[in-house]
N, C-alpha and C positions, 0 to 999 in steps of 0.2 A: 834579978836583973830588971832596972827598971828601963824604957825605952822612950825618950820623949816622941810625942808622935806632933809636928808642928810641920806646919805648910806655907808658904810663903805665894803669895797669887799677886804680891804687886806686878811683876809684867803683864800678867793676865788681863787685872786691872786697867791697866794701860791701854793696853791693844783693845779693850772693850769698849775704852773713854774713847781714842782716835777714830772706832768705827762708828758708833754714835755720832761723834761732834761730823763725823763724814756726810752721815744718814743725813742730818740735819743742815747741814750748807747744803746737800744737794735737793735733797725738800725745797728749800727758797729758793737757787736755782729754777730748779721747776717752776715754783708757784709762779716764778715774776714774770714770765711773759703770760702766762694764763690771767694775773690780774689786770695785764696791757688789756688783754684782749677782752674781758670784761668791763673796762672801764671804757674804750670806745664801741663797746655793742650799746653799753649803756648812753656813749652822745651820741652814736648813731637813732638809736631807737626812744630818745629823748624823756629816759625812763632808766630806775636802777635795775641792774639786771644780776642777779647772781652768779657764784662762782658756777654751777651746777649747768643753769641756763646757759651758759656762755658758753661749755661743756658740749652743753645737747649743737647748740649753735655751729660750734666748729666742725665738731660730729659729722652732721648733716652736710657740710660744706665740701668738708673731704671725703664725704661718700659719695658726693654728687657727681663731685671731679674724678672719683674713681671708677663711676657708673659711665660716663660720658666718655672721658678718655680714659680707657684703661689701660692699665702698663704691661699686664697678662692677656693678649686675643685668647680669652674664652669666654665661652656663653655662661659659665656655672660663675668665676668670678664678675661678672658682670652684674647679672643674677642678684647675687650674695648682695654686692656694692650696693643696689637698688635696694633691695634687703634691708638694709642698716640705714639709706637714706629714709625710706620710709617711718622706721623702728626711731631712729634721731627726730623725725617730726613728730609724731607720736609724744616721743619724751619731751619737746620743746612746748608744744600745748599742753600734756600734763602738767608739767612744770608751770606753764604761764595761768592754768587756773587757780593753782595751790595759794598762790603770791597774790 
């Protein structure tokens, strides 16, 4: 008795291609306002600034706002916010001696 043994994965195929090509429209998605906001740190600061920098930049920004008005009354997320502001400046001058 012989048994052919064959497998057929084109839908598999398929459903792998759609979540890929997904992965990747929303990758750019994402990236494009990140490059906005790198390219005016960049005329702001009358200097090129990287994607990374621009990164640490925001970081900082939103910690700052989350350290000052916080959206949680606690002292531990407050705390923390200061935390990450600090840690985002830290990362923004590492960054800015590399380059």
């Amino acid at each position: 008795m012989n048994m052919k043994k064959e497998m057929t994965l084109t839908e598999r195929n398929t459903s792998f291609t759609e979540l890929s090509n997904f992965i990747t429209d929303a990758t750019a998605w994402f990236q494009t306002p990140m490059e906005w906001l790198r390219k005016y740190y960049s005329a702001v600061l009358e200097r090129e600034v990287s994607s990374k920098q621009a990164s640490y930049i925001t970081q900082a920004q939103l910690a700052l706002i989350l350290a000052i008005l916080p959206i949680i009354p606690s002292l531990l997320v407050q705390v923390l916010n200061f935390a990450w502001f600090g840690f985002a400046l830290y990362k923004c001058k590492k960054a800015n001696k590399s380059t």
